[in-house]
C-alpha positions in Angstrom: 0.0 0.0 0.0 1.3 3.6 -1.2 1.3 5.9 1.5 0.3 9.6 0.2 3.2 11.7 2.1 1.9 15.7 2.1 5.0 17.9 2.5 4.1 20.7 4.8 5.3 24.6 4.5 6.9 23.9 7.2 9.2 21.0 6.7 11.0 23.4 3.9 13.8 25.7 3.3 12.6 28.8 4.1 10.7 27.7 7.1 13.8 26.6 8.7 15.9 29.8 7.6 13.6 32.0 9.3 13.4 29.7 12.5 17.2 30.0 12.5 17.0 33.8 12.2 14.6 33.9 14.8 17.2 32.0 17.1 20.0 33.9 16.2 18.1 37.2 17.4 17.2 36.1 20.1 20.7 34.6 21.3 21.7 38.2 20.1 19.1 39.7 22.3 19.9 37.9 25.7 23.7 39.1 24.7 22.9 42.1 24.8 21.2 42.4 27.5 23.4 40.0 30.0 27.0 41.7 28.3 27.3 43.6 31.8 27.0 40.0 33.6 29.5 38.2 31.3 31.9 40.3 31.1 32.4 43.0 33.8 34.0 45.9 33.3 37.0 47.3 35.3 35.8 48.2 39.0 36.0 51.4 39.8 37.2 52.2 43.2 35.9 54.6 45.8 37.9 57.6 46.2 38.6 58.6 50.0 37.2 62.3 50.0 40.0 63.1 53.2 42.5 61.6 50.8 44.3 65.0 50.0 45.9 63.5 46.3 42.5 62.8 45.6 41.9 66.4 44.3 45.1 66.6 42.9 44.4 63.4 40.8 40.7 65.1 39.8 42.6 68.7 38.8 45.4 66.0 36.7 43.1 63.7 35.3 40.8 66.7 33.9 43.7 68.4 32.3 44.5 65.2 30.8 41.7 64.7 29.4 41.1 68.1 27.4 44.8 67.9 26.4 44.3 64.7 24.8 40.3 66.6 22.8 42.4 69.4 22.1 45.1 66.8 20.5 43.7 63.7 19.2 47.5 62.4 18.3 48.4 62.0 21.5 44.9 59.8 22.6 47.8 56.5 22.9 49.8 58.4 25.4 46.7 58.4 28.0 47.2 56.2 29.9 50.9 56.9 30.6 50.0 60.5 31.6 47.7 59.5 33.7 49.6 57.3 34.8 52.3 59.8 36.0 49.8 62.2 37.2 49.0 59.7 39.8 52.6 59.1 40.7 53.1 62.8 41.0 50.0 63.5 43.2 51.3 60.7 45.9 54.7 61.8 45.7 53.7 65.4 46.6 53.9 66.9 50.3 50.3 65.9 51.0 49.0 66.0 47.2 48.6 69.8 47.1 48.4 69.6 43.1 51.7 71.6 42.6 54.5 70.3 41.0 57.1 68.7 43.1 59.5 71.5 45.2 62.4 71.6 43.6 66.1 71.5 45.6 66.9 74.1 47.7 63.5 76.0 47.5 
């Protein structure tokens, strides 16, 4: 006995294309929304307010920052600058902001 074997819109080509696409948004989807989760971004610590570099880092960190809008060239040296700035705050008498005292002054 022949069996009569209907073939379904659904058991074709573009059925299963759009099914895919509809998986592949919504893995895109949950991405998106979970990217925080997966990966974190770098924790940003809490800055002591009776930390007296603290300002001094601010004051640095600002100057920095419209140095490097004013020159875009120099946007890869950023991080060293900042980098520095830091250094300099800490290493200054009680992180007044001023440049280092120089010998004999």
């Amino acid at each position: 006995m022949a069996s009569s074997r209907t073939e379904s819109r659904l058991d074709g080509l573009a059925a299963r294309l759009v099914a895919g696409l509809v998986l592949l948004a919504v893995a895109g989807a949950l991405l998106a929304i979970h990217w925080s989760d997966l990966f974190p971004g770098p924790e940003v610590q809490a800055v002591d307010p009776a930390d007296p570099a603290a300002a001094c880092i601010a004051e640095r960190s600002a100057q920095i920052e419209t140095l490097i809008a004013e020159n875009p060239d120099m946007a890869g040296q950023k991080e060293l600058f900042l980098e520095r700035a830091v250094a300099m705050c800490r290493s200054t008498q009680g992180g007044n902001g001023g440049a280092p005292r120089l010998p004999g002054s």
